[in-house]
BATORRO-678944 format. One record per residue: x, y, z of N, C-alpha, C, O, CB in turn. Coordinates in steps of 0.1 Angstrom, whole numbers, padded with zeros to 4 digits, always signed. Atoms other than C-alpha are relative to their C-alpha. Glycine has a CB too. Layout:
<sites>
XYZXYZXYZXYZXYZ...
</sites>
This chain:
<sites>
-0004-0008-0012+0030-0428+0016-0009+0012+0000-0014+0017-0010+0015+0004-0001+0013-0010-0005+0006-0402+0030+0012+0017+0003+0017+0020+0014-0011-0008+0021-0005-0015+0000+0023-0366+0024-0009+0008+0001-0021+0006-0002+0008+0004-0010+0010-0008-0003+0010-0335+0034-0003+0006-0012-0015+0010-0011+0002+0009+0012+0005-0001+0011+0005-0324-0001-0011-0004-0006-0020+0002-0010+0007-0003-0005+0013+0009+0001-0015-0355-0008-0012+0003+0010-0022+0008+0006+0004-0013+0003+0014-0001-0011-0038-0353+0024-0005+0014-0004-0017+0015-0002+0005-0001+0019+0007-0014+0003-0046-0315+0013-0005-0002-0013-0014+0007-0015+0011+0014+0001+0008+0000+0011-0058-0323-0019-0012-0011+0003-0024-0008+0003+0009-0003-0013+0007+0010-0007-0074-0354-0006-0017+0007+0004-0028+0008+0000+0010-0004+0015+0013-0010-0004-0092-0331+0015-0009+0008-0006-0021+0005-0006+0003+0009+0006+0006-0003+0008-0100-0307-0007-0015-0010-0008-0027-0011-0006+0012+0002-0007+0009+0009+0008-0117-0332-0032-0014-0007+0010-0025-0009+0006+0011-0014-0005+0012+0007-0008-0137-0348-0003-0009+0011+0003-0021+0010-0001+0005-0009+0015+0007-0015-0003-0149-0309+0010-0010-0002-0014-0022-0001-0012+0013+0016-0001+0008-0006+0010-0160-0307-0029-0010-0013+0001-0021-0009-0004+0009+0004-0016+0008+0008-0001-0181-0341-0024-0009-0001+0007-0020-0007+0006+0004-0007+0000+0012-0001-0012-0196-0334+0007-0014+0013-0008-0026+0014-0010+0011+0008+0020+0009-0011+0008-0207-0303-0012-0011-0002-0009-0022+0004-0008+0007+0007-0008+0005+0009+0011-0222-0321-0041-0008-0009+0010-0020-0010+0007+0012-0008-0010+0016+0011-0008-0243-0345-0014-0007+0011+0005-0019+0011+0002+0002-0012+0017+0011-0006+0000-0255-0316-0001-0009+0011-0006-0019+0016-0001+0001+0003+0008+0007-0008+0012-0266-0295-0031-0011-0014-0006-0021-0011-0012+0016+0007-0016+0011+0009+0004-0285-0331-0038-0009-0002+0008-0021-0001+0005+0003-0011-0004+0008+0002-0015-0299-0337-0005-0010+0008+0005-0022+0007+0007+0009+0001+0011+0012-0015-0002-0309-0300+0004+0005-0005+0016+0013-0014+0019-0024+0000-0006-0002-0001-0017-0310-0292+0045-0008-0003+0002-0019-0004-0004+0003+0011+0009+0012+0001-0011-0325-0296+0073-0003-0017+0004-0012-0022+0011-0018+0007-0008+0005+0016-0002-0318-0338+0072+0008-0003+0011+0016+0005+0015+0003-0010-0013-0010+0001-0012-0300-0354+0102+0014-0006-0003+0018-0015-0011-0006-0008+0012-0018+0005+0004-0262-0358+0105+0008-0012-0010+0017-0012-0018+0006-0006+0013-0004+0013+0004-0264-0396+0097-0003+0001-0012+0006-0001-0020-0005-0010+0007+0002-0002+0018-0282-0391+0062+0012+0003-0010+0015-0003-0020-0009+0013-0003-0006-0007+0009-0258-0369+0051+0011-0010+0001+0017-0010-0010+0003+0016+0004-0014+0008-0007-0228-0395+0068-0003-0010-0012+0005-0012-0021-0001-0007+0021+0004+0013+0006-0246-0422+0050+0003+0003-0014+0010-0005-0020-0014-0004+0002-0005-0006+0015-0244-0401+0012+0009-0002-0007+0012-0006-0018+0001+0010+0000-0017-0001+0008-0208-0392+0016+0003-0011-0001+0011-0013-0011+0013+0006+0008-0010+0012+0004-0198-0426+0019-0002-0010-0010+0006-0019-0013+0003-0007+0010+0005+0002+0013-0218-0434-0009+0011+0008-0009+0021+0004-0016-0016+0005-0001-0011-0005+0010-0199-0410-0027+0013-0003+0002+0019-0004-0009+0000+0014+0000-0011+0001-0001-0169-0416-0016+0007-0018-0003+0019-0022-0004+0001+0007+0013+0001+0013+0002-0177-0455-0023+0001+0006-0016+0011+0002-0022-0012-0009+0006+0000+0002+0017-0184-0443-0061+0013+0009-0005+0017+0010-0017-0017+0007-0009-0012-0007+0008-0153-0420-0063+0011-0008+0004+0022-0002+0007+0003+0018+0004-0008+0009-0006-0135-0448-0052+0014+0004+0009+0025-0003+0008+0004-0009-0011-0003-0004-0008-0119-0428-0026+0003-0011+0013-0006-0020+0015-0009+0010+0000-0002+0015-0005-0102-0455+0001-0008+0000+0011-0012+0010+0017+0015-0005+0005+0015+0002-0010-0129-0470+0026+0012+0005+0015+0005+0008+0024-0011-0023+0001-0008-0004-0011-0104-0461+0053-0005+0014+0005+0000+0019+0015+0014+0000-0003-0004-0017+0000-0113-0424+0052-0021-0001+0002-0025+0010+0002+0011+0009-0021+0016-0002+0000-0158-0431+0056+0001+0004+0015-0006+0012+0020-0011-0016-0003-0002-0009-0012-0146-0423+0091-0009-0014+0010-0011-0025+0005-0009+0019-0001+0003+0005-0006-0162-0438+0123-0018-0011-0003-0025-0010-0013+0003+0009+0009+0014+0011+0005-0195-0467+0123-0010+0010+0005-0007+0017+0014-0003-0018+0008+0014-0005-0003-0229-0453+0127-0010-0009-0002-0008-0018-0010-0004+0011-0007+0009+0008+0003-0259-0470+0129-0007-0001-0012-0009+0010-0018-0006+0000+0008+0003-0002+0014-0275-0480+0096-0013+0001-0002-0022-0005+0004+0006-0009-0008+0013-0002+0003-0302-0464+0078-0003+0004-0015+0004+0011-0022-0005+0009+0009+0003+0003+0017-0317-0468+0044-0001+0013-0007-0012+0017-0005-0014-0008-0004-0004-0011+0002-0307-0436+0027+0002-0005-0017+0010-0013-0023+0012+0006+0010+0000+0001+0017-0316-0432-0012+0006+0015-0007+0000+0026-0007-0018-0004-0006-0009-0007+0004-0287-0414-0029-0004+0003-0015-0012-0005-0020+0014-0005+0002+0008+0001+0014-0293-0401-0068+0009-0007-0008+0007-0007-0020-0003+0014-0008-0011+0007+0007-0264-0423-0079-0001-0011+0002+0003-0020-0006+0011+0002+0003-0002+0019-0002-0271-0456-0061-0018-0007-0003-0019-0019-0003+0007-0005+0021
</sites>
């Protein structure tokens, strides 16, 4: 069951991942890069694929993990 407890930590945790792609990444790359990262990360924090959010078109994006 999805409580709002849960979803706020949830959150949390994902905020601190996005953080972490972009302390590896650096700026200045476009939306999709970064789109493409998180859900890398969020694939290796086995975080549920429900949550990578909408499709984008795909582009070959080399993460320091995969």
């Amino acid at each position: 069951m999805l409580t709002k407890k849960y979803l706020g930590s949830l959150a949390h945790e994902i905020t601190g991942y996005a953080i972490e792609v972009h302390k590896i990444k650096g700026r200045g790359l476009l939306e999709s890069v970064y789109h493409q990262c998180l859900k890398e990360e969020l694939l290796h924090r086995k975080i549920p694929r429900w949550l990578s959010g909408a499709r984008q078109d795909k582009k070959q994006v080399y993460y320091h993990k995969m």
